[in-house]
C-alpha positions as CSV (number, residue, x, y, z in Angstrom):
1,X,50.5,167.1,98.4
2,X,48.3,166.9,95.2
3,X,50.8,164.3,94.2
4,X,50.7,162.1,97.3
5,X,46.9,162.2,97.3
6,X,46.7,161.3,93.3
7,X,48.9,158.8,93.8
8,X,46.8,157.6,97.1
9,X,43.7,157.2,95.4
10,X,45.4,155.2,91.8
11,X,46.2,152.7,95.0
12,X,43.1,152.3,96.9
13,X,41.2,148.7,96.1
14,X,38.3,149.9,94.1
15,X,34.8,150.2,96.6
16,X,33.3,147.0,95.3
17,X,35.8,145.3,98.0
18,X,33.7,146.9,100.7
19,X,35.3,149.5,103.5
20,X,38.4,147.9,105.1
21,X,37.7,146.2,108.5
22,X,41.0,145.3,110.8
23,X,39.4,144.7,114.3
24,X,38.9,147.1,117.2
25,X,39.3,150.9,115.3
26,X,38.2,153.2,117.5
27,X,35.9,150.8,119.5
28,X,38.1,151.2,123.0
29,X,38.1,154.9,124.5
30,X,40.8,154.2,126.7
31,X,44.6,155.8,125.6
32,X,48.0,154.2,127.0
33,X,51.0,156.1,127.1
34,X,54.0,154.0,125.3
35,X,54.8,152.9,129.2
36,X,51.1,151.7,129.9
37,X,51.4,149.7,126.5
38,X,54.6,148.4,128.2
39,X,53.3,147.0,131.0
40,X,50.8,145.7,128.7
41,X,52.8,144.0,126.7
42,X,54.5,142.5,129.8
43,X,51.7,141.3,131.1
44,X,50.9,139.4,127.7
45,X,53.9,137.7,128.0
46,X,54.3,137.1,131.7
47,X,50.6,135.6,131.4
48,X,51.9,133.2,128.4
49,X,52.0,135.3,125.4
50,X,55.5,134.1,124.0
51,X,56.7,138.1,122.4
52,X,57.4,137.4,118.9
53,X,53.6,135.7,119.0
54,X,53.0,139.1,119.5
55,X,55.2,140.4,117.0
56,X,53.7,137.9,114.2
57,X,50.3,139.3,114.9
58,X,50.9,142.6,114.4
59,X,52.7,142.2,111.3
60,X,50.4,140.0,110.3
61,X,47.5,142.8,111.2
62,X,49.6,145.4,109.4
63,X,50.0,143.8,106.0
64,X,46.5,142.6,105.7
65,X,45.7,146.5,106.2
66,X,48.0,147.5,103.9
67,X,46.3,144.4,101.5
68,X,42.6,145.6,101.7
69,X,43.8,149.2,101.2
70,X,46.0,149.1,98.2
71,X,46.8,147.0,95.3
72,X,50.0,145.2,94.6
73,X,53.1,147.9,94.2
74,X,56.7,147.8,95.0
75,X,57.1,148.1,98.7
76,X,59.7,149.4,100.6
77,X,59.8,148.2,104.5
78,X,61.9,150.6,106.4
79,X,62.8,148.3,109.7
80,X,64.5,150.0,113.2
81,X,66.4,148.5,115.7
82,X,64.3,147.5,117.7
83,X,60.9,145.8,117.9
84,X,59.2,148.5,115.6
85,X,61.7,146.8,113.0
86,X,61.1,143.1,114.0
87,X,57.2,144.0,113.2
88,X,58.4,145.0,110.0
89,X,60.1,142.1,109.5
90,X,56.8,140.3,109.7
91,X,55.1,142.6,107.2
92,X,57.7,141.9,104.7
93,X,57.2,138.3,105.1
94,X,53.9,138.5,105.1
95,X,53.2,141.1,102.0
96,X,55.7,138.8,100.2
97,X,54.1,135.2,100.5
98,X,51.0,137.6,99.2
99,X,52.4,137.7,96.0
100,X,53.8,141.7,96.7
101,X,57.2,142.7,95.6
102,X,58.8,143.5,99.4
103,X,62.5,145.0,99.5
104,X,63.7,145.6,103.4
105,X,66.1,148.7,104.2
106,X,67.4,147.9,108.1
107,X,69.2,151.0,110.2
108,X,72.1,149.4,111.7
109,X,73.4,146.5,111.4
110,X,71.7,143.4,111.4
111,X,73.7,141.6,113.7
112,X,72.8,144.7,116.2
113,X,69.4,143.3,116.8
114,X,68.3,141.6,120.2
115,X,65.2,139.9,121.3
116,X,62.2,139.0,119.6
117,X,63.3,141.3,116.6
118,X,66.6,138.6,115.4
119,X,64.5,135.7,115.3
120,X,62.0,138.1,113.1
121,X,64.2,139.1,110.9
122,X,65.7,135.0,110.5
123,X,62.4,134.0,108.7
124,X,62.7,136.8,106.5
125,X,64.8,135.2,103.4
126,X,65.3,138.0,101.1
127,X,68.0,140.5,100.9
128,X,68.3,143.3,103.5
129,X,69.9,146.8,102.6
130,X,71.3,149.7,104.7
131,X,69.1,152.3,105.3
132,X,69.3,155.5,103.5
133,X,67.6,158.0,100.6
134,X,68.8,155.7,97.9
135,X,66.4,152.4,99.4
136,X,63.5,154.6,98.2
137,X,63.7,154.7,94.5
138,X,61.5,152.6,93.1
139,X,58.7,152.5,96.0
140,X,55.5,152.4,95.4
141,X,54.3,152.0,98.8
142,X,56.4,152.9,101.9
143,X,56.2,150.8,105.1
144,X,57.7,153.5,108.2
145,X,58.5,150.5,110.8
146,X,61.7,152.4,112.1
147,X,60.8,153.7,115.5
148,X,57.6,153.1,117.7
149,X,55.6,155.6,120.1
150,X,58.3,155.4,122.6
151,X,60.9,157.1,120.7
152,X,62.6,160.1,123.1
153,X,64.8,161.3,121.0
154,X,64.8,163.7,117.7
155,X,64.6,161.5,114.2
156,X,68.3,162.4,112.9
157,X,70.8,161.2,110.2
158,X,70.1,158.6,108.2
159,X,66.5,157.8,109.3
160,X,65.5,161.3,108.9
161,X,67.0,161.7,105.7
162,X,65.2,158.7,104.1
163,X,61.8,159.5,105.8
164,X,62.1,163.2,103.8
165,X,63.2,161.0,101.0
166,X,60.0,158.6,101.6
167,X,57.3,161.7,101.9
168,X,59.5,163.4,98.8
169,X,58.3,160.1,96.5
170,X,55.1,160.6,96.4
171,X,54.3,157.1,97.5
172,X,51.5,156.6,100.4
173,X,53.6,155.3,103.6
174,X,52.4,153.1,106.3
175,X,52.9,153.6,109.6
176,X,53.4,151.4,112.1
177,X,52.5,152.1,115.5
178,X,53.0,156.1,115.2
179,X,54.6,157.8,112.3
180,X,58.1,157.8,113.4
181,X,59.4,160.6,114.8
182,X,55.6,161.0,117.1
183,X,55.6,160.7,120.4
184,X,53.3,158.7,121.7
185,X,52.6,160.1,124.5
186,X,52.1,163.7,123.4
187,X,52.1,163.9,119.4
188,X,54.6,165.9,119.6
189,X,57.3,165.9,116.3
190,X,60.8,165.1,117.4
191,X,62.8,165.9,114.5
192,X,60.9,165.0,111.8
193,X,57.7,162.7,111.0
194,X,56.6,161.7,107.2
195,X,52.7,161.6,107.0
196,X,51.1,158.8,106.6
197,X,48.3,157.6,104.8
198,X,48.0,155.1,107.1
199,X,48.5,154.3,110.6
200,X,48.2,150.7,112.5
201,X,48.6,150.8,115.9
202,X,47.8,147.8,118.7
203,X,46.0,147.0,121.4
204,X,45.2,150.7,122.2
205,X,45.5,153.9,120.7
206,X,47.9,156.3,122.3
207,X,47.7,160.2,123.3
208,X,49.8,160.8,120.4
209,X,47.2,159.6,117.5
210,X,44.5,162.3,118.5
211,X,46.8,165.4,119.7
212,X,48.1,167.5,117.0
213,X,50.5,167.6,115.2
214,X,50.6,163.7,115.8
215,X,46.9,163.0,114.9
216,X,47.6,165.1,111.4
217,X,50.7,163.1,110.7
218,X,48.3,159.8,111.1
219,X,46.1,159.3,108.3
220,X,43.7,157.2,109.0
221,X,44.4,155.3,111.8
222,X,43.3,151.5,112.9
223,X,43.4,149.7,116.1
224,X,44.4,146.1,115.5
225,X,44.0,143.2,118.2
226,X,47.2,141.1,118.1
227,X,46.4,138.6,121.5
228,X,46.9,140.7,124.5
229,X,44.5,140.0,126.9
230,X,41.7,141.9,128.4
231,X,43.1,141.9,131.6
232,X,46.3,143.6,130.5
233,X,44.4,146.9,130.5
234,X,44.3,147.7,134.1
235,X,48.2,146.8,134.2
236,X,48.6,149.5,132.0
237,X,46.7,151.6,134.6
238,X,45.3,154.1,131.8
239,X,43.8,157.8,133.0
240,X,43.0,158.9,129.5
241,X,40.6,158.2,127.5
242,X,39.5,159.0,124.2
243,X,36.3,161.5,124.7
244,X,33.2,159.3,124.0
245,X,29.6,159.2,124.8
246,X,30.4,155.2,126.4
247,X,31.9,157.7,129.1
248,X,29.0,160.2,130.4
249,X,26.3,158.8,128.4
250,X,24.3,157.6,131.4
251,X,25.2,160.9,133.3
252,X,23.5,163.2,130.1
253,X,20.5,160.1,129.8
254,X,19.6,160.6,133.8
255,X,19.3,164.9,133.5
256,X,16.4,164.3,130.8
257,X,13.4,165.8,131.6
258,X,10.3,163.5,133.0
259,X,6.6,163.9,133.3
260,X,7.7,165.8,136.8
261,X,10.7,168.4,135.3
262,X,9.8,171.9,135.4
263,X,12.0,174.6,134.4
264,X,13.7,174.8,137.6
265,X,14.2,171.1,138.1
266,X,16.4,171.5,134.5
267,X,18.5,174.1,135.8
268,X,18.4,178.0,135.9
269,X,21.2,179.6,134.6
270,X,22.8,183.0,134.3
271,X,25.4,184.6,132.3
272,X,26.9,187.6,132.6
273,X,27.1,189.8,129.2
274,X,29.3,192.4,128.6
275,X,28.4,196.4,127.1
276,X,30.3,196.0,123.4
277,X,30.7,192.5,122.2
278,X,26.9,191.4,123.1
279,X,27.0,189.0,120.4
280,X,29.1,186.3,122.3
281,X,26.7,186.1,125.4
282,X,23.9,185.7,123.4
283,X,25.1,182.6,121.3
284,X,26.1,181.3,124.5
285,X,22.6,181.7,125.9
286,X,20.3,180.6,122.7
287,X,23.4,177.4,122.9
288,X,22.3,176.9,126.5
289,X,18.7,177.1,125.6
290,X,19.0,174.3,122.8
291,X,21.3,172.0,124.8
292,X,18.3,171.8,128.1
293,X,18.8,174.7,130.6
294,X,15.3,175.2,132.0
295,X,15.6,178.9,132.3
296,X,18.3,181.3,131.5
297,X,19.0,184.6,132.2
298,X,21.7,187.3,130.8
299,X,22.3,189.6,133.7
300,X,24.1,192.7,131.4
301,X,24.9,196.1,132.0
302,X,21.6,199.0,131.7
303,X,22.9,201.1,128.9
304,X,23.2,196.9,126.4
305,X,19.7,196.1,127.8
306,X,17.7,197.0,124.7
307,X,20.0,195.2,122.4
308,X,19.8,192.2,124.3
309,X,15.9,192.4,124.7
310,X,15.9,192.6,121.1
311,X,17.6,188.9,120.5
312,X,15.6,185.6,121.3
313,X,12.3,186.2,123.0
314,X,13.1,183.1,125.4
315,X,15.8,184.7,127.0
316,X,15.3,187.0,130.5
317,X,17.2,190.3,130.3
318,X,18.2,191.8,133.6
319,X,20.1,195.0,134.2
320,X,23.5,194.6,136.2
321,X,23.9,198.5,138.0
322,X,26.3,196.8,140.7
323,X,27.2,194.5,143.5
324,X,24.1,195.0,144.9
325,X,22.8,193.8,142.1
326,X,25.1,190.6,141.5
327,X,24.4,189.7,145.7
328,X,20.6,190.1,145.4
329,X,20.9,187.4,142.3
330,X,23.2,185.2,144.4
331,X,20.7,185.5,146.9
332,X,18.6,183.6,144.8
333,X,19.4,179.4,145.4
334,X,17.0,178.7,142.4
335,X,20.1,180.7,140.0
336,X,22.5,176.8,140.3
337,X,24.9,177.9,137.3
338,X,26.8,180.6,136.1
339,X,29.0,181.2,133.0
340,X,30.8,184.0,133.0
341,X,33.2,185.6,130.4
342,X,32.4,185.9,126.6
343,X,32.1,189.4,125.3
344,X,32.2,190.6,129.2
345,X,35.5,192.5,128.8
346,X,38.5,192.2,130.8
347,X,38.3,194.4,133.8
348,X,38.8,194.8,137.8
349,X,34.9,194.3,137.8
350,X,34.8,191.2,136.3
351,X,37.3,189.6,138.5
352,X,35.5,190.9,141.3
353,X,32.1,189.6,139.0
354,X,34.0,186.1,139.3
355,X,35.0,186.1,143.0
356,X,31.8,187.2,144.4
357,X,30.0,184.1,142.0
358,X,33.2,181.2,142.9
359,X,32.6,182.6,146.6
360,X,28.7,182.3,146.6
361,X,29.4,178.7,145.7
362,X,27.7,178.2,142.5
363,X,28.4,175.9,139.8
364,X,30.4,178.1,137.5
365,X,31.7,178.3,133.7
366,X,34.6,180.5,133.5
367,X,35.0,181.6,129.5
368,X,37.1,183.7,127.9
369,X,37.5,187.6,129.6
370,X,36.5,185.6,132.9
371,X,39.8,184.0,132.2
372,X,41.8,186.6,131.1
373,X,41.0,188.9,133.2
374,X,43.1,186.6,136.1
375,X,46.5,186.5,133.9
376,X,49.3,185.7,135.9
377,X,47.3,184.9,139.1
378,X,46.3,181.2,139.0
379,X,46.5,181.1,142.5
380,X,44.2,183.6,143.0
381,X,41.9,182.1,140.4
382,X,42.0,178.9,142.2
383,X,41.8,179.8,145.9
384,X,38.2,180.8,144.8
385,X,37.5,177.3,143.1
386,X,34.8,175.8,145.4
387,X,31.8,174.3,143.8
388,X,31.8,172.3,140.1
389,X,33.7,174.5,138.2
390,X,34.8,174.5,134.1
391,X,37.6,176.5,132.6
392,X,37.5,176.8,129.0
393,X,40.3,178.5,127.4
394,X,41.8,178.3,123.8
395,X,46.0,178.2,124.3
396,X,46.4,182.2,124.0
397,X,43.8,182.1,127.3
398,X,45.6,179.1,128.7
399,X,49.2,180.9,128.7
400,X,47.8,184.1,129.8
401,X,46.4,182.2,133.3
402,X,48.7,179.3,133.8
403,X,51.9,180.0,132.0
404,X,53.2,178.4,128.5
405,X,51.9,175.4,127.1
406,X,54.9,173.7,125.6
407,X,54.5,170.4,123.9
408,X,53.0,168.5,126.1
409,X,49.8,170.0,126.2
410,X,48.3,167.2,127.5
411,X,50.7,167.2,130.9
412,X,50.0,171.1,130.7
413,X,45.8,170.9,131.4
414,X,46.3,168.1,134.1
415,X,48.3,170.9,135.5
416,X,46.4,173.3,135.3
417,X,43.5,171.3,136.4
418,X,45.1,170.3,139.4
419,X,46.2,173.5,140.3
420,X,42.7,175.2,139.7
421,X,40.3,172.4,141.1
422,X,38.7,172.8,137.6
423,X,38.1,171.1,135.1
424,X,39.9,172.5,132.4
425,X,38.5,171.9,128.7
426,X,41.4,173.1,126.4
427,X,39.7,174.3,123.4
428,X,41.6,172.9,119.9
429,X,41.0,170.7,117.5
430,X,41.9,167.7,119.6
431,X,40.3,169.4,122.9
432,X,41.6,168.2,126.0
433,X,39.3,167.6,129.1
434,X,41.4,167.4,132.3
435,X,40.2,166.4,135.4
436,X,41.8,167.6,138.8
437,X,42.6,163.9,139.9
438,X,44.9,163.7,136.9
439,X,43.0,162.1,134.5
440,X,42.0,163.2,130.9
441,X,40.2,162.7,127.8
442,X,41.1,164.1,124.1
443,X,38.0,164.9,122.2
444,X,38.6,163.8,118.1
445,X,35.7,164.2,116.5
446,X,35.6,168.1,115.7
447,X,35.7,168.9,112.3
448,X,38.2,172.3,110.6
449,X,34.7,174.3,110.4
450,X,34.9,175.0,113.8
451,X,37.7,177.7,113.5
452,X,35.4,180.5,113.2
453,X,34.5,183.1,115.6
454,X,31.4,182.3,118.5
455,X,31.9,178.6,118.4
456,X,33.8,179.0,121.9
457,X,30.9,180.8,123.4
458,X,28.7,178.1,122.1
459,X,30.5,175.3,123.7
460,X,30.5,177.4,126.9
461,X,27.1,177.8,126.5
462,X,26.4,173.9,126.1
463,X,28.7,173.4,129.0
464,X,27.4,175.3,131.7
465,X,23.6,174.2,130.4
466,X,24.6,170.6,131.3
467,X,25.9,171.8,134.6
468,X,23.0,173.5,135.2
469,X,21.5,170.3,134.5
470,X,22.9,168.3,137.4
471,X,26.0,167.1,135.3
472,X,29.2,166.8,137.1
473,X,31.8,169.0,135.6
474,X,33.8,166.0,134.9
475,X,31.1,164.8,132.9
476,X,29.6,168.8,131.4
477,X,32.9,169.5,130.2
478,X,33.9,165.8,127.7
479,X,29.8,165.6,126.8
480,X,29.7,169.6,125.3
481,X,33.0,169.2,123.7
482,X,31.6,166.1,122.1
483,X,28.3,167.5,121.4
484,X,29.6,170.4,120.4
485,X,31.9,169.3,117.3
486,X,29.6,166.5,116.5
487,X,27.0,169.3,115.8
488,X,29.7,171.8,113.9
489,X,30.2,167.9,111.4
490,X,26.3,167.9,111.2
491,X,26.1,171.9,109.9
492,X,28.7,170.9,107.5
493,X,30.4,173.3,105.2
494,X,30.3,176.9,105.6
495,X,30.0,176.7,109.3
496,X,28.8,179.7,111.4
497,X,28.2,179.7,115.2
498,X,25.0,179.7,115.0
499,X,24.2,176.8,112.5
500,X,26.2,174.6,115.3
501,X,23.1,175.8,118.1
502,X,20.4,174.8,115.3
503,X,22.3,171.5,114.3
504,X,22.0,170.4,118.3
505,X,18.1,168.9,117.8
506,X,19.2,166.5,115.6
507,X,22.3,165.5,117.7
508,X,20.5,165.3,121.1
509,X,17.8,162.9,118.7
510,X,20.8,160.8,118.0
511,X,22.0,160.5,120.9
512,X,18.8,159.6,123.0
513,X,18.5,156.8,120.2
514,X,22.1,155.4,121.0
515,X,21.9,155.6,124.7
516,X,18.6,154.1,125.5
């Protein structure tokens, strides 16, 4: 690794040039599958988009990346059999009327190639060699245009063995699409995958450049436009998007308080704390507190009392000595939100805790012990959904309750979401936000701090405060993921828990500034 990156930075253009601009980035939230970029595709061409117009562009879009990222080096374009490869055709072609030294190593035969990818590979005039280990020697800079993000099938033979070969150089490679051997769909490795230094993708970025181990393999990663149409999106019929304040911004703008809110009007909420690990429902309350819940209240058992009284000042304390005590709360129709589970302690009690709160109807946040304390009976979990509800469990939680996750983690939280009624917001660094009508977003902007212990209780805490604050849960859930990591980048190195709660000012001051 020291050599890839020492030998990344000798190739960079020097900063004078100015950062690298290649058109659309991250600007679009919404994520196709490799079949929605299809039917994209397809409807480019059906609506007079001839396909190897398409296939210029985006070779054309790829080598002007790779020309205001790095200087002049001997290249190595790796080209597939299919229309990954005709792209890298164009790159080729392209990098070498630049002036770059371009060899081309082809898996198969070139008289194997079909469509738009033949007549790609006719303009390119120099020689073409077989694919393998050897075709690496030499390379300066590595061009992966082998497979794209549809690819089903493991990376074998002699693809896989001169990827290992191209990461083995100590060369930066460019990906193009996805780093082959990523699927597309759920960033999953098949085989094998060389990271890149770069990725450029088209059109619109795929599930598999922001969920791990896909987004790792990535590098930095651009969105080039190449001429499909606007109107090609809702042929691709997306229902994921990339997690983004474009997509509840207006929800988070309308719950801020006016010259009328009181603290009742801005939500009252409760959260259960449990006798041993009192530390979690208190960052979760003083999180709440800091992301707008009017009041809140930690409802704990008598013999914790004091050493909750003795935390922030702001905070109501109130003994828990039963059911009685749980029904006369629940009684109370100012009490709108409830989070339940960190530090409670998985028990009988707390299941009943959760039933009684699911079955009173209340907009609920189910963390943690709340979670586990249901393992192995979703169903029952579920049958008790009824209002707004958010699950938030890391992937230990998520087995424990629904079973494992596999791969396709993505596919697993729609699942579960469906299944629940919840939304379920499954906590990594590439959180996923699914909906129960099946559709999803994949949060990318939290930073390696955050694996540290209370930051899960915080983002519960800034989830059920937005709930709390009239927020749908299809909106609480995607807004405190994203305000969550966005304040963990703020706190910066470091990172404990609580420096994400006193780093949310200065995001919520941000954020009112870009929405207004």
């Amino acid at each position: 690794m020291a050599s890839f990156n020492h030998t990344y930075s000798r190739l960079l253009r020097s900063s004078a040039d100015g950062p690298p601009r290649d058109g659309g980035d991250f600007a679009a939230p919404e994520l196709l599958t490799p079949e929605g970029m299809a039917r994209a595709d397809a409807f480019a061409i059906a609506a007079g988009m001839p396909g190897i117009a398409l296939m210029e562009n985006a070779g054309r879009a790829v080598a002007r990346a790779i020309r205001r990222r790095f200087r002049p080096v001997p290249t190595l374009v790796l080209c597939g059999p299919g229309n990954n490869g005709g792209d890298g055709f164009v790159i080729a072609r392209r990098l070498e009327e630049a002036g770059w030294g371009v060899r081309v190593a082809l898996l198969g035969a070139r008289d194997a190639l079909a469509g738009d990818a033949v007549l790609a590979a006719s303009r390119w005039r120099g020689a073409v060699a077989r694919l393998g280990p050897d075709a690496v020697r030499g390379a300066g800079l590595i061009v992966d245009a082998l497979f794209g993000a549809g690819l089903a099938r493991p990376v074998a033979g002699a693809a896989r063995a001169t990827l290992e070969a191209a990461a083995a150089s100590g060369g930066p490679i460019v990906a193009v699409d996805l780093p082959s051997g990523v699927n597309g769909a759920t960033g999953a490795v098949l085989g094998y995958a060389a990271p890149a230094a770069l990725t450029v993708t088209f059109f619109r970025l795929k599930p598999g450049h922001l969920l791990q181990p896909g987004r790792a393999l990535c590098g930095e990663t651009v969105c080039a436009e190449i001429g499909i149409p606007a109107a090609a999106l809702a042929a691709a019929a997306p229902d994921t998007w990339r997690n983004d304040p474009a997509l509840w911004g207006a929800a988070l703008r309308a719950a801020q308080p006016d010259a009328a809110s009181h603290k009742y009007s801005r939500g009252h909420l409760t959260i259960l704390g449990g006798a041993v690990m009192t530390g979690a429902a208190r960052l979760a309350a003083r999180a709440a507190r800091r992301a707008g819940a009017g009041m809140v209240t930690l409802l704990v058992p008598p013999e914790a009392a004091g050493i909750y009284r003795a935390g922030d000042p702001g905070v109501i304390v109130h003994g828990l000595d039963g059911p009685d005590t749980l029904a006369a709360m629940l009684a109370d129709a100012r009490r709108t939100t409830w989070l339940l589970g960190p530090g409670a302690g998985v028990s009988e009690a707390l299941a009943a805790q959760v039933a009684a709160v699911l079955g009173a109807g209340r907009r609920t946040v189910l963390d943690a012990d709340a979670l586990t304390a249901f393992a192995g009976r979703a169903e029952l979990l579920s049958a008790l959904v009824q209002a707004p509800a958010i699950l938030t469990p890391h992937a230990g939680e998520f087995a424990r309750l629904f079973g494992p996750l596999g791969e396709d983690r993505l596919a697993a939280a729609r699942a579960a979401a469906r299944q629940s009624g919840a939304v379920v917001l499954l906590k990594g660094s590439d959180s996923i936000i699914a909906a129960p009508d099946g559709t999803a977003r994949i949060n990318a902007n939290a930073p390696s701090t955050l694996a540290t212990a209370g930051t899960g209780d915080v983002l519960a805490g800034i989830a059920a405060a937005f709930l709390a604050q009239g927020l749908d849960a299809t909106d609480a859930a995607p807004a405190a993921a994203w305000v969550h990591a966005e304040a963990a980048s703020r706190a910066g190195a470091a990172l404990i828990a609580e420096d994400v709660i006193e780093a949310l000012p200065g995001v919520f001051t941000a954020l009112q500034a870009r929405l207004c």
